[in-house]
Backbone as CSV, one residue per row, in Angstrom:
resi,resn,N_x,N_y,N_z,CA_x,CA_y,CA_z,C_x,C_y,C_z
1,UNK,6.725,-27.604,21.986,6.588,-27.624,20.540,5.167,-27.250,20.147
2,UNK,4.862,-26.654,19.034,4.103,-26.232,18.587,2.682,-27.440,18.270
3,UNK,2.955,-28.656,17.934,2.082,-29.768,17.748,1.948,-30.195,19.109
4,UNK,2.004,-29.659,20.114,1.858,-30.092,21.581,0.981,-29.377,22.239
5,UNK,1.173,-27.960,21.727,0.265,-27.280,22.525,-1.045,-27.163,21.602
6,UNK,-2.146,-27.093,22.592,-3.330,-27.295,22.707,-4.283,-25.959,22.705
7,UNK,-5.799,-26.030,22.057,-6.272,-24.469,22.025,-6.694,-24.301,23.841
8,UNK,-7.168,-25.018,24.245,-7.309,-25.116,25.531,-6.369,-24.285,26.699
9,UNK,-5.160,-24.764,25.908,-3.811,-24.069,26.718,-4.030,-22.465,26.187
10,UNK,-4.044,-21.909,25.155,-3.705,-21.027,25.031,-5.406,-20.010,25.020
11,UNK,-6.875,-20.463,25.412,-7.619,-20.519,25.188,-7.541,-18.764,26.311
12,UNK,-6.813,-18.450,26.876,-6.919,-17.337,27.984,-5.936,-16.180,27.634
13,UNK,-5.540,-16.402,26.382,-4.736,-15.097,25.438,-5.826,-13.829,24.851
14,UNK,-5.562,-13.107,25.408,-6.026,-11.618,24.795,-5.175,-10.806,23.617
15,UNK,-3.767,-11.157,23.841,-2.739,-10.255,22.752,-1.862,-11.250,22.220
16,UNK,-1.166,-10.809,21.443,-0.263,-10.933,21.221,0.527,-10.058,20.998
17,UNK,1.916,-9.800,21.910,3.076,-8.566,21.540,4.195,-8.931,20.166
18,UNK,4.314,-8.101,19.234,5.411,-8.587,18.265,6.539,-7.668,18.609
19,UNK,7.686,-7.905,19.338,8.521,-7.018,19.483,9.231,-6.627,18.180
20,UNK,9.111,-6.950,17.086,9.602,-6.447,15.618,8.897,-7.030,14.720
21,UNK,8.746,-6.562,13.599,7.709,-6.568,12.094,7.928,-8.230,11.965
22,UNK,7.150,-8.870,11.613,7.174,-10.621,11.395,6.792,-10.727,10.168
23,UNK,6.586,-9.309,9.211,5.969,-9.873,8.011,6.579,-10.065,7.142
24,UNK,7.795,-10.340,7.513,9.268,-10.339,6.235,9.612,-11.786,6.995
25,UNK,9.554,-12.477,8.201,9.781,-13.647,8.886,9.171,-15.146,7.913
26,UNK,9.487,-15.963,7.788,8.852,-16.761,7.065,8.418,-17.739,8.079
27,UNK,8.694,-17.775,9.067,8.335,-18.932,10.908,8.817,-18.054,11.725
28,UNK,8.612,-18.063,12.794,8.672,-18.093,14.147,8.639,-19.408,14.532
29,UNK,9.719,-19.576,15.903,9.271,-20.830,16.978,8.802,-20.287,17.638
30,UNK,7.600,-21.193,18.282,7.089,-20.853,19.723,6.635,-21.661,20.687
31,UNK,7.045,-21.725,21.759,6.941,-22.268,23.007,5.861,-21.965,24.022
32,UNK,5.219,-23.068,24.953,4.802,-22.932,26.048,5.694,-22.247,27.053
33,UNK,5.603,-21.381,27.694,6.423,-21.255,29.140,5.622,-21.302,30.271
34,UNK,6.128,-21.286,31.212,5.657,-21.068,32.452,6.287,-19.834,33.422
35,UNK,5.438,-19.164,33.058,5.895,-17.378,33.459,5.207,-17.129,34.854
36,UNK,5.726,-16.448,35.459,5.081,-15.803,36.643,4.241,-14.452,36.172
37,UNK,4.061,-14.276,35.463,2.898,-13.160,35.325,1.954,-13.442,33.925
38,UNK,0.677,-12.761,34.008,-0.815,-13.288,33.117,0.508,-11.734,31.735
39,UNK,0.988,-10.303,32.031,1.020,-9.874,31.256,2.552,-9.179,31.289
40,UNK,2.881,-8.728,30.355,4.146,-7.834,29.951,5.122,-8.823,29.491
41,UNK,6.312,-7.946,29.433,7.569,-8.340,28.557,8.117,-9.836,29.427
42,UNK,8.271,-10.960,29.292,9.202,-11.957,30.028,10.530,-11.878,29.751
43,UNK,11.150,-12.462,30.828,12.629,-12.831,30.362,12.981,-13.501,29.872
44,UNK,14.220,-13.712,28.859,14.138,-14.792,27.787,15.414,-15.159,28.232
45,UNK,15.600,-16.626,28.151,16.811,-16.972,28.354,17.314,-18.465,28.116
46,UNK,17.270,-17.887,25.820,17.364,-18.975,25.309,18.672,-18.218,24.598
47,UNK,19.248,-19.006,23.931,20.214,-18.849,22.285,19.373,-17.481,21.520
48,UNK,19.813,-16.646,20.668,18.875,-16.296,19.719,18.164,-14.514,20.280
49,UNK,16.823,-14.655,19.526,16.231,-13.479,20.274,15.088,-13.760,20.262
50,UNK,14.328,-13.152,21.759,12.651,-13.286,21.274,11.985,-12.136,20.415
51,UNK,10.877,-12.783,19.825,10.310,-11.788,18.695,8.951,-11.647,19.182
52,UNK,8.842,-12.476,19.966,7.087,-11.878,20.198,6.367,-13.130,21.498
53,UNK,5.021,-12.494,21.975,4.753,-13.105,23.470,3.246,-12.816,23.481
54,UNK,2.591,-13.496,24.146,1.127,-13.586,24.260,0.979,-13.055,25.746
55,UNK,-0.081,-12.515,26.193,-0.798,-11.841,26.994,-2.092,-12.385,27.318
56,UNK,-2.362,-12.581,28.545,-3.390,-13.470,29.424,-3.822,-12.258,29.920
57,UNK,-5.125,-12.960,29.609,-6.609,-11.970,30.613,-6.453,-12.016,31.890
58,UNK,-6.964,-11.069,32.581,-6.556,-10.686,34.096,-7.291,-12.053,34.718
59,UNK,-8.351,-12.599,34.326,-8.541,-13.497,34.902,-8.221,-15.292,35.022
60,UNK,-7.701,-15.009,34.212,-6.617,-16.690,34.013,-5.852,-16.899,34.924
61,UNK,-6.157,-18.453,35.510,-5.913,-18.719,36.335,-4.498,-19.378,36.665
62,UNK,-3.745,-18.984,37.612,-2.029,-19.503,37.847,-2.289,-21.515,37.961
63,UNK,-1.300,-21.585,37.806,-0.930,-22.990,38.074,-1.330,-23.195,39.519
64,UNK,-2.114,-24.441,39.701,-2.177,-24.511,41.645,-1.207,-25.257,42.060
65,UNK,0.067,-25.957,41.503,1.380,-26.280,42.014,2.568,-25.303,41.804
66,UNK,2.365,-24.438,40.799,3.645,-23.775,40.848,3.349,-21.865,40.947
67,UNK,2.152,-21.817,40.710,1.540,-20.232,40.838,1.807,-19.456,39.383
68,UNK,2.469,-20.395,38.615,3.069,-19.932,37.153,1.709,-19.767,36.410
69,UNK,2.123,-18.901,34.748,1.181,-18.953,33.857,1.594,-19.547,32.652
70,UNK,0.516,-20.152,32.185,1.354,-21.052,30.562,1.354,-19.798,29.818
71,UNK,2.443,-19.327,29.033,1.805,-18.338,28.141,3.185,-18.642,26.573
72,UNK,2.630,-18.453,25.524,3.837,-18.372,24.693,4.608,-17.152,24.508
73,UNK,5.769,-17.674,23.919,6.628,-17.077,24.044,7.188,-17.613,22.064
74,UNK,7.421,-16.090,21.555,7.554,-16.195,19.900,9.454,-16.121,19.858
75,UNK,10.790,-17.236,19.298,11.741,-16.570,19.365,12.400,-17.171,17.837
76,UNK,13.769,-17.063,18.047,14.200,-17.143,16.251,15.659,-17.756,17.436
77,UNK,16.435,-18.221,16.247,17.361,-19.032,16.824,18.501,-18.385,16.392
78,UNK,20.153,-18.209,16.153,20.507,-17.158,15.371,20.887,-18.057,13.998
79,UNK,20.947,-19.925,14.209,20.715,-20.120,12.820,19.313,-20.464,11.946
80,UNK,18.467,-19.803,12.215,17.006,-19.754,11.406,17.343,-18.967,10.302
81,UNK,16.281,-18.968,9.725,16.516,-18.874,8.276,16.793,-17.679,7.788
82,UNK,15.865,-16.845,8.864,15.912,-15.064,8.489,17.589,-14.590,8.815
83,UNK,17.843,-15.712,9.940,19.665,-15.302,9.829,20.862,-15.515,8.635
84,UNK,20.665,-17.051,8.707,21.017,-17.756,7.634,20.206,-18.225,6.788
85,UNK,20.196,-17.579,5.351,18.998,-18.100,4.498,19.055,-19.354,3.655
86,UNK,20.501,-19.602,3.564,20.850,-20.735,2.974,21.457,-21.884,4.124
87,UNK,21.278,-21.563,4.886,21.383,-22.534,6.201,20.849,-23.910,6.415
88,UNK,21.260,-24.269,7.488,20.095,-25.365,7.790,18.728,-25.415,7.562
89,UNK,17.692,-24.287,7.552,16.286,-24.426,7.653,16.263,-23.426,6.664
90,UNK,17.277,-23.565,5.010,16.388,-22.686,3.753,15.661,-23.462,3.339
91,UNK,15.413,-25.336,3.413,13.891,-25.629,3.153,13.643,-26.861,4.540
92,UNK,12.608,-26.501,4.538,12.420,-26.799,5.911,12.351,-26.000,7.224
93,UNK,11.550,-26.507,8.179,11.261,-25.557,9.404,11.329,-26.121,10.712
94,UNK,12.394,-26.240,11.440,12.297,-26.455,12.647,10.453,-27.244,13.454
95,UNK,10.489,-28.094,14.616,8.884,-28.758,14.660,8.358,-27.937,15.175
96,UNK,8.952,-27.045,16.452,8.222,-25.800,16.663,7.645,-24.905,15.544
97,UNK,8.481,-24.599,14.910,8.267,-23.115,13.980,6.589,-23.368,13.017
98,UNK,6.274,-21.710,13.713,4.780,-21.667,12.603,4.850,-20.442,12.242
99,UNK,3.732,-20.105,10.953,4.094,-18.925,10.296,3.071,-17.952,10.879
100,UNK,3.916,-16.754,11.199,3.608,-16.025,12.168,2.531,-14.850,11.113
101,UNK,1.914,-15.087,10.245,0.915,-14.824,9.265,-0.691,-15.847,9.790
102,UNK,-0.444,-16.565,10.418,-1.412,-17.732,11.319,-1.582,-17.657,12.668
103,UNK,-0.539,-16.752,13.539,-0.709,-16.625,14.744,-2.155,-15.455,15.067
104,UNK,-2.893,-15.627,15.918,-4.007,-14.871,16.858,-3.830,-14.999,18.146
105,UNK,-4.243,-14.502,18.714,-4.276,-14.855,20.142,-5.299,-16.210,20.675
106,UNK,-4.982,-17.253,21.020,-6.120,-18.049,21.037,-5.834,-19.103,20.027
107,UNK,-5.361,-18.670,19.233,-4.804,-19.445,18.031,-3.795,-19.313,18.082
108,UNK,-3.435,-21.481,17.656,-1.970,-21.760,17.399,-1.196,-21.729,16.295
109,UNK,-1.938,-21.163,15.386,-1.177,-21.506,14.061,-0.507,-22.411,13.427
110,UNK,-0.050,-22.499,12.211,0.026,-23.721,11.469,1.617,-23.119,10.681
111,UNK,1.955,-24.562,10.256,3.055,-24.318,9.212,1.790,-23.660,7.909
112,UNK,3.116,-23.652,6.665,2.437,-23.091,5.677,3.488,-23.341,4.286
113,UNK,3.667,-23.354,3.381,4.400,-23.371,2.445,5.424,-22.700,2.477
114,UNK,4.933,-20.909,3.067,6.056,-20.061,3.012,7.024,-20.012,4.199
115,UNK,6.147,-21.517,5.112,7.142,-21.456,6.397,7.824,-22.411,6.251
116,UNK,7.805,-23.407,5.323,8.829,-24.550,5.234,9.862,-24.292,4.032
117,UNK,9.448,-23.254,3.456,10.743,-22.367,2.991,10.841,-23.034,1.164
118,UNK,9.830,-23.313,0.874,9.629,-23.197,-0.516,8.591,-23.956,-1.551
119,UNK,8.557,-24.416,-2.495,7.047,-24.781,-3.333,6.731,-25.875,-2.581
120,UNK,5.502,-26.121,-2.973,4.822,-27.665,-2.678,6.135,-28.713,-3.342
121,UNK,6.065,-30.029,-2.579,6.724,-30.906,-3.567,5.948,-31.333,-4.689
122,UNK,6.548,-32.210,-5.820,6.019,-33.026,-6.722,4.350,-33.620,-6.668
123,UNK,4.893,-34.452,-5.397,3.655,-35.564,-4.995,2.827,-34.488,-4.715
124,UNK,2.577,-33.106,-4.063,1.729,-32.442,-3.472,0.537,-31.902,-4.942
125,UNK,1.657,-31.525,-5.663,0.592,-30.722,-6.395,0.290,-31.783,-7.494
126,UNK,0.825,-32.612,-7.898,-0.005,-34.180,-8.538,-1.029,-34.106,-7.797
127,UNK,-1.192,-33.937,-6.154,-2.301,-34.664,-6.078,-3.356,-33.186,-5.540
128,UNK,-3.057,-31.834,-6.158,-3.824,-30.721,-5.894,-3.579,-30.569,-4.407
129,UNK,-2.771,-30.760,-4.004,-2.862,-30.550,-2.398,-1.871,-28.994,-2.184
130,UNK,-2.320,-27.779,-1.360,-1.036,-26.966,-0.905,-1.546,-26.941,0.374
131,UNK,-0.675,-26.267,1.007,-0.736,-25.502,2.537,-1.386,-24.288,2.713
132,UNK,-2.553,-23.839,3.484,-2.506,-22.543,3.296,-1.115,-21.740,3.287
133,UNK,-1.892,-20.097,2.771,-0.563,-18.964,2.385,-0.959,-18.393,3.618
C-alpha cells in the first residue's frame, strides 16, 4: 500500500515508465514488488491492467535474501473508476491509489481531491483546508 511505502524504499528510482496517458486517470494504485530486475517491462499478474512501473539505477542494490528488487509497479483494477465511473470508487479511492499528477521517481505521491473523486467535504472547507491539485 501506498502509506507503507517509504522514500527510502523507493529512494533508487531513476524513471518512471507510463505505459498509457495518466492524465485523464484520476488515481493509480501502486505497489511495492519484488522484481528480479533494477529495469524494463515486469510481469504483471494481478486482476486489471498495469499502467505504469519505476526503473532502478544500475546501481541499486538486490535483496541479500532473495536477489529481488523493490520497485513499483502503477495498475488499475477493472472496477476503478476510469472503468466504472459510477462504481464503487466514484467517490473515494482505494488505500493504495495516488494521483498519478504526484508521482516522480523517488517520490511517492499523495492522494489529492481529484483522486478521491470529488469536492472537499463540508467540514474541510469550513475549516479552509483542501488537498493539493
Amino acid at each position: 500500500m501506498s502509506s507503507l511505502i517509504t522514500q527510502d524504499e523507493i529512494s533508487d528510482e531513476t524513471a518512471l515508465v507510463w505505459l498509457e496517458d495518466v492524465s485523464h486517470l484520476d488515481y493509480v494504485r501502486q505497489s511495492l514488488d519484488r522484481l528480479p530486475t533494477r529495469q524494463g517491462r515486469p510481469a504483471y499478474h494481478r486482476a486489471g491492467r498495469m499502467v505504469g512501473y519505476a526503473q532502478l539505477d544500475p546501481r541499486a542494490k538486490p535483496s541479500r535474501s532473495s536477489g529481488t528488487f523493490r520497485r513499483r509497479v502503477f495498475w488499475l483494477l477493472p472496477h476503478d473508476r476510469d472503468s466504472v465511473p459510477h462504481g464503487l470508487y466514484a467517490i473515494g479511492a482505494p488505500a493504495e491509489a495516488i494521483d498519478p499528477r504526484t508521482l516522480a521517481p523517488g517520490n511517492k505521491g499523495r492522494k489529492t481531491e481529484r483522486s478521491e473523486g470529488g469536492p472537499p467535504s463540508s467540514a474541510m472547507r469550513e475549516l479552509g483546508i483542501t488537498l493539493p491539485l
